[in-house]
C-alpha positions as CSV (number, residue, x, y, z in Angstrom):
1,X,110.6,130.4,106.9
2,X,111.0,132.6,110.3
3,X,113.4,131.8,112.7
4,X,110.9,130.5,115.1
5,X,109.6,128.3,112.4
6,X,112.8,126.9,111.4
7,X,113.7,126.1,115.0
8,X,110.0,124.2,115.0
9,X,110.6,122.3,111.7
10,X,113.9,121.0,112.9
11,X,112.7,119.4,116.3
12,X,109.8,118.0,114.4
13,X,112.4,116.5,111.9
14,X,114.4,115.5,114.8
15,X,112.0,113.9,116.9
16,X,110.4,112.1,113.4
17,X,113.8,111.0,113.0
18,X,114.6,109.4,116.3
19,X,111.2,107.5,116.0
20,X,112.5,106.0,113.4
21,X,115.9,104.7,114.6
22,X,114.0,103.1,117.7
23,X,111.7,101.2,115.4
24,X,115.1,99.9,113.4
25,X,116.8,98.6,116.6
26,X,113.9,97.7,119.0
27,X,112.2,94.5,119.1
28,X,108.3,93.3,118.9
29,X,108.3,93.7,122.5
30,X,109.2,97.3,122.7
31,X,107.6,98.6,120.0
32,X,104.4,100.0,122.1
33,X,106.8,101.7,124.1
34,X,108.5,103.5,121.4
35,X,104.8,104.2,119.7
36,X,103.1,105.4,122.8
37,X,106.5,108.2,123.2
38,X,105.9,109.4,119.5
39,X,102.2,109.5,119.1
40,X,99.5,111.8,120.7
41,X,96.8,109.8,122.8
42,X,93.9,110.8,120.4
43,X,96.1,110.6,117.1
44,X,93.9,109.9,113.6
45,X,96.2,107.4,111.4
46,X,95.1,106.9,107.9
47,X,97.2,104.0,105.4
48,X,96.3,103.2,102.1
49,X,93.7,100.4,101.8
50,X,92.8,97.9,103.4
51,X,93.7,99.5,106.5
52,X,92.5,102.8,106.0
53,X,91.6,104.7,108.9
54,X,92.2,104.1,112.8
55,X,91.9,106.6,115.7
56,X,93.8,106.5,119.0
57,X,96.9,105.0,119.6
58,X,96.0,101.9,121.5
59,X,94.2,100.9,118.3
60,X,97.2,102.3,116.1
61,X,99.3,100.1,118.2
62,X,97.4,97.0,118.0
63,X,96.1,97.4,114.3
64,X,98.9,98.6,112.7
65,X,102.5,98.3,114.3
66,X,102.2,95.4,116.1
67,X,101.1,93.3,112.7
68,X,103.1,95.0,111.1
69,X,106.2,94.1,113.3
70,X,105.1,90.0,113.6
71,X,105.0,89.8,109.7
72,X,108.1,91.8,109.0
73,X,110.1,91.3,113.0
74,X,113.1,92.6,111.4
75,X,111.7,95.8,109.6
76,X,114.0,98.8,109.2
77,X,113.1,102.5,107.8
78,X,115.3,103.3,104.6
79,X,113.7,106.5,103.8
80,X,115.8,108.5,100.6
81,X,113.6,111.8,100.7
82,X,112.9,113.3,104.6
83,X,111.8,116.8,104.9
84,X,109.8,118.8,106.9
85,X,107.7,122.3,106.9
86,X,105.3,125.1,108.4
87,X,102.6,125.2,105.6
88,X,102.8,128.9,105.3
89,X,102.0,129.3,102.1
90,X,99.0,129.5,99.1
91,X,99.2,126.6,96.6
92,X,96.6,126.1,94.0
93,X,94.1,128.4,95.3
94,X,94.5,126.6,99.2
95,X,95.1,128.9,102.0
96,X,98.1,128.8,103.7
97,X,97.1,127.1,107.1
98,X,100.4,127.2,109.2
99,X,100.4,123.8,110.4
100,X,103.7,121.7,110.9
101,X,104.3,118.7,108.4
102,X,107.2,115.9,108.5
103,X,107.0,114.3,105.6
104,X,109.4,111.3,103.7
105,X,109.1,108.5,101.1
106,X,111.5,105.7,101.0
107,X,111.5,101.8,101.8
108,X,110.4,99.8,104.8
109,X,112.6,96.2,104.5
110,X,112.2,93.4,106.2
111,X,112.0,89.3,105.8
112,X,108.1,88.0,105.4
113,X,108.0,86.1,108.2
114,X,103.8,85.5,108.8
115,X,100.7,86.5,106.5
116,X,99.9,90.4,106.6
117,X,96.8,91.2,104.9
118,X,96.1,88.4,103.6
119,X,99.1,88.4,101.4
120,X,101.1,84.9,102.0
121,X,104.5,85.2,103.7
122,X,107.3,84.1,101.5
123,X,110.1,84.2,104.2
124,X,111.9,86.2,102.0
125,X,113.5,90.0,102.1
126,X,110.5,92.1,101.3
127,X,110.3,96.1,100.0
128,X,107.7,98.0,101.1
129,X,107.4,101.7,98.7
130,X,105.9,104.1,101.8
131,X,105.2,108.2,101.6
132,X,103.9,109.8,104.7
133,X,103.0,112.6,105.9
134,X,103.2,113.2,109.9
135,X,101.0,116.3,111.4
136,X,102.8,117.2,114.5
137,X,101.9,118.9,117.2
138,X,103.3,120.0,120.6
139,X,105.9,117.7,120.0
140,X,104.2,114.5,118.7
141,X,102.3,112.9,115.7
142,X,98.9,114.4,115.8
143,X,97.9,113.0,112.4
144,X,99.5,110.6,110.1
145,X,98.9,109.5,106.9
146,X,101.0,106.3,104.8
147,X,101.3,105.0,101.4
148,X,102.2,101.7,101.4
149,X,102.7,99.7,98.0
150,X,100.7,96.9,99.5
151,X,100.4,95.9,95.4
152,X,104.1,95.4,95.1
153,X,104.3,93.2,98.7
154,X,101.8,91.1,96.3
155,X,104.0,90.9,93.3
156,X,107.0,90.2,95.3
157,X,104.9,87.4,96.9
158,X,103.8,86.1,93.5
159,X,100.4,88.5,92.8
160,X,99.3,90.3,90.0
161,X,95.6,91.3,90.8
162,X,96.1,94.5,87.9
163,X,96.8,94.3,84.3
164,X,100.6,94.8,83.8
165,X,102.0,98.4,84.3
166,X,102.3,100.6,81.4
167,X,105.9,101.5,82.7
168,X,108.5,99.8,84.5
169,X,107.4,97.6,87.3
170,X,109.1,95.5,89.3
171,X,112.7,96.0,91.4
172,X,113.0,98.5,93.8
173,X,112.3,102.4,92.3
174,X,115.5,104.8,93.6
175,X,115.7,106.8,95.5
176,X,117.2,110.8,94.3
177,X,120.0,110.1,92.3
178,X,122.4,112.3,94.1
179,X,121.6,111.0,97.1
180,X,120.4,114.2,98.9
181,X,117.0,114.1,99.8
182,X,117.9,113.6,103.7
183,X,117.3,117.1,104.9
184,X,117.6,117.5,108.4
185,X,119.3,120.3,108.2
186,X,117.9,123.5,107.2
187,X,117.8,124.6,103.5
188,X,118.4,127.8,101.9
189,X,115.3,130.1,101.9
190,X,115.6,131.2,98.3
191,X,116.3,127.6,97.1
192,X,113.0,126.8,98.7
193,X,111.1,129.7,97.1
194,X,112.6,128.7,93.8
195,X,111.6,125.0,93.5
196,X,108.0,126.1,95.1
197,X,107.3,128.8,92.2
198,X,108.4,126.0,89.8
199,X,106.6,123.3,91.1
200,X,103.4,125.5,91.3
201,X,103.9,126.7,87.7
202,X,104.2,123.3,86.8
203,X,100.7,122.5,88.5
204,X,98.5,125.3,87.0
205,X,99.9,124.6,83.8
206,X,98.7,121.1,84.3
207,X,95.3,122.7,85.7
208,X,95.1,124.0,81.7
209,X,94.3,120.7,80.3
210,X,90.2,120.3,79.3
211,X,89.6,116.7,78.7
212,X,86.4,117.4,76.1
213,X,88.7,119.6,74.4
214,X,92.1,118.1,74.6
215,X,91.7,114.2,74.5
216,X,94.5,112.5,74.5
217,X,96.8,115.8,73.3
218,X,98.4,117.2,75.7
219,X,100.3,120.4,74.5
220,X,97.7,122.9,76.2
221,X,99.6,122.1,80.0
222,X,103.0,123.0,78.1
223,X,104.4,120.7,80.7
224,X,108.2,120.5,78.5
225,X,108.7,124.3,80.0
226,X,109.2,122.4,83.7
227,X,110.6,119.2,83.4
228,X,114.1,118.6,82.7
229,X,114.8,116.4,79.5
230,X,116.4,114.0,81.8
231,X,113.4,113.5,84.2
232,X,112.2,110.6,85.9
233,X,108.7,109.9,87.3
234,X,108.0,107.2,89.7
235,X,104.5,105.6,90.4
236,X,103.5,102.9,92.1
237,X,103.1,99.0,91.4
238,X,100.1,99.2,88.7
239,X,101.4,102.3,87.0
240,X,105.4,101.3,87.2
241,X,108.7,104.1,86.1
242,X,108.7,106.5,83.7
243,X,112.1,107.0,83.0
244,X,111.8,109.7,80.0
245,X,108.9,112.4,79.3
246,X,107.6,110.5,76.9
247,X,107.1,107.3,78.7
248,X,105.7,109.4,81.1
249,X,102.9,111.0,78.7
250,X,101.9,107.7,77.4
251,X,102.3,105.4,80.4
252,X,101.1,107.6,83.1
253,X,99.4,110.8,81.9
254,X,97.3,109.9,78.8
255,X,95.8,106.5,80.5
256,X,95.3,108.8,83.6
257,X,93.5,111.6,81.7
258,X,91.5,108.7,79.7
259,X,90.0,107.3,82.8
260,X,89.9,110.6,84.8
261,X,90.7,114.0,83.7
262,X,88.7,116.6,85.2
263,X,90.8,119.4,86.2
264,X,88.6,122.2,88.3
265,X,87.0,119.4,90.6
266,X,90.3,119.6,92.8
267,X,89.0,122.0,96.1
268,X,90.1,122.9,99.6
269,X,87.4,121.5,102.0
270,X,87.3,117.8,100.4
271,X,88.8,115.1,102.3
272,X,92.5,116.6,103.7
273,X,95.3,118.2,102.2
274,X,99.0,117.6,103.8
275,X,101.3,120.4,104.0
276,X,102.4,121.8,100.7
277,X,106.2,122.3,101.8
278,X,109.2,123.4,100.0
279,X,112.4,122.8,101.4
280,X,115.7,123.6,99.3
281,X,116.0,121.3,96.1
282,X,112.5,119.5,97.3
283,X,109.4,119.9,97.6
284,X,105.8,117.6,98.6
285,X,102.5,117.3,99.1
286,X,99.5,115.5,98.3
287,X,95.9,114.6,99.3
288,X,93.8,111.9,101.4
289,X,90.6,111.0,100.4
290,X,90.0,114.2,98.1
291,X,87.3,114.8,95.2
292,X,89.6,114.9,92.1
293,X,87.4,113.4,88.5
294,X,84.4,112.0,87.5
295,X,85.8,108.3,86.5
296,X,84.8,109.3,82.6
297,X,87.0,106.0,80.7
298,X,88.1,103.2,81.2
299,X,91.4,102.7,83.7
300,X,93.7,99.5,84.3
301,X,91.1,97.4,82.6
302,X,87.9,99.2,84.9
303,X,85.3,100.1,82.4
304,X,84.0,103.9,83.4
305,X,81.2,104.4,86.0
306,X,80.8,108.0,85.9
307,X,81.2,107.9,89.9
308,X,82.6,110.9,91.4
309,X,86.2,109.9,92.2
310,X,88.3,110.7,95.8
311,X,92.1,110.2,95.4
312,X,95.3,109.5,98.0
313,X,97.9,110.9,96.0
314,X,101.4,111.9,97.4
315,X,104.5,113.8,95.3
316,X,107.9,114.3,96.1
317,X,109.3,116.3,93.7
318,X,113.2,117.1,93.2
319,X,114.6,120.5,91.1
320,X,117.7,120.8,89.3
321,X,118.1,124.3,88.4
322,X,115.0,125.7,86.7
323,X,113.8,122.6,86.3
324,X,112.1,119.2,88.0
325,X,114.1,116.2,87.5
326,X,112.3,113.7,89.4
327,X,108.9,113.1,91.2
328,X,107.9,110.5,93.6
329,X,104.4,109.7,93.3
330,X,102.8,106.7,95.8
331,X,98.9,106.6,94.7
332,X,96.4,104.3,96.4
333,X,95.2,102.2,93.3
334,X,93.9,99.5,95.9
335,X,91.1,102.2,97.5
336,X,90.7,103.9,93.4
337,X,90.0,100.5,92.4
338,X,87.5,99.6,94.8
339,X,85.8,103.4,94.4
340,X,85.4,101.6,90.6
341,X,83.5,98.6,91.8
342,X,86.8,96.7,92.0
343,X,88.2,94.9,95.1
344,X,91.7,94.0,94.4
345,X,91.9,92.6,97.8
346,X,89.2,89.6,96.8
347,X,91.1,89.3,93.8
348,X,93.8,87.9,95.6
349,X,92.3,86.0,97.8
350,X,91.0,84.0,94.9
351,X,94.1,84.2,93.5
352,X,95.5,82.2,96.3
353,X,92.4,79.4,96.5
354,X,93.1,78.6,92.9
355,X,96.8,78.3,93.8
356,X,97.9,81.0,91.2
357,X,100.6,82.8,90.7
């Protein structure tokens, strides 16, 4: 990164970062203050379903913070990973399109003080798994796009509207385990290049799997040349931790590659890509609302419907040496599902007139 774009990269980080201390330590009240400094006018804000997309920040204001804030008044930003980036560079075939990102994954906390979503408060503490990605420009958030793990709120409130995760589900997933995926400072060039090579040989050897050829065998993507023996893979509630490369073959990439697995639908020009940025030991990207797979089997219990699939699918990935160690993964199986016919939001709300748990 040039000189000029490191200097940019660090005020975005910087001025990301001080948007989130004032939402720690400012109250309901104050909140469209601290909003209306951050956000452009005209911003597009996208979070995972049932929110989905809202445009302008009077309407991001009133739709999404201010709920937000009266369900959880005491929420608090714990992001582990924070990074940032000029997108200067090719990635899977995608041009390089030299746009600034801010992007982080972490925990919003806070007690559940009134009903949000429709999920009943429990007046308890409450995690909430987020990725984002900002777009900023001339100094404010242009575009943003959120994860939130609106299925784990549910679970902590009581709600199961999936099957049980194939891997470990429940708790809070970690954050890096040695601690440093806070980077607002700038990183070493060459470490960037380094775990942006690996993390795109990684991909394209991922891109070699043929699902009419390869089935549930998954040797042609040669994935053991990238991952450390140690890895860790973390999804979101409905997929669960993968705390081995094994678990995460069978719990997350076989059941994937059963209900999905097309591998050349993925193109620049559907729905929006985020920055792909590299920055020292880290590196993430992701999608919103991109063509990915025909829905070809049968997925958490969804028979197939041969629909053409769209996908909101974030990764954080972390390097140690020549290899990746761990990758954050928040996936939107609330807007998946109801691509498959599936509402998981009317689940729960039957869910809660039968009085289940």
């Amino acid at each position: 990164m040039d000189t000029q774009n490191a200097e940019l990269n660090h005020e975005n980080k910087e001025m990301i970062w001080d948007f989130w201390q004032k939402l720690n330590h400012v109250g309901e009240e104050r909140v469209p203050e601290v909003v209306h400094a951050a956000l452009h006018e005209d911003v597009d804000w996208n979070v995972s379903a049932p929110i989905d997309q809202i445009r302008g920040i009077e309407a991001v204001t009133a739709d999404f913070w201010l709920p937000l804030f009266q369900s959880f008044p005491d929420l608090k930003h714990q992001p582990y990973v924070f990074m940032g980036s000029i997108d200067q560079r090719s990635m899977m075939g995608v041009p390089p399109s030299g746009e600034a990102w801010v992007s982080g994954c972490g925990y919003l906390t806070g007690t559940f003080a009134q009903d949000w979503l429709g999920i009943p408060a429990t007046g308890r503490k409450t995690n909430i798994w987020f990725g984002l990605f900002y777009l900023v420009r001339e100094g404010k958030i242009a575009e943003g796009y959120t994860q939130l793990d609106i299925l784990s709120v549910m679970r902590q409130a009581g709600y199961q509207v999936l099957p049980p995760a194939p891997g470990a589900d429940g708790g809070k997933i970690p954050g890096p385990r040695a601690k440093d995926g806070i980077l607002l400072m700038d990183s070493a060039p060459l470490e960037s290049r380094k775990t942006q090579q690996l993390v795109v040989a990684m991909l394209r050897g991922m891109m070699r799997y043929v699902r009419s050829r390869d089935g549930g065998d998954l040797r042609a993507m040669e994935q053991d040349k990238y991952w450390h023996p140690d890895m860790k893979w973390y999804g979101p509630s409905g997929i669960g931790m993968c705390l081995s490369h094994e678990e995460y073959e069978d719990f997350h990439q076989r059941p994937w590659l059963h209900g999905f697995g097309d591998r050349n639908l993925i193109r620049e020009g559907s729905g929006r890509w985020m920055g792909h940025m590299a920055e020292g030991n880290y590196m993430a990207g992701g999608i919103w609302d991109t063509a990915f797979s025909y829905h070809n089997g049968e997925y958490a219990g969804i028979p197939a419907t041969g629909k053409l699939m769209t996908m909101r699918d974030f990764d954080w990935w972390k390097r140690e040496g020549d290899r990746l160690i761990e990758n954050w993964v928040p996936i939107d199986l609330i807007d998946l599902c109801r691509q498959m016919g599936v509402d998981l939001m009317a689940r729960l709300r039957e869910q809660i007139e039968e009085g289940r748990h």
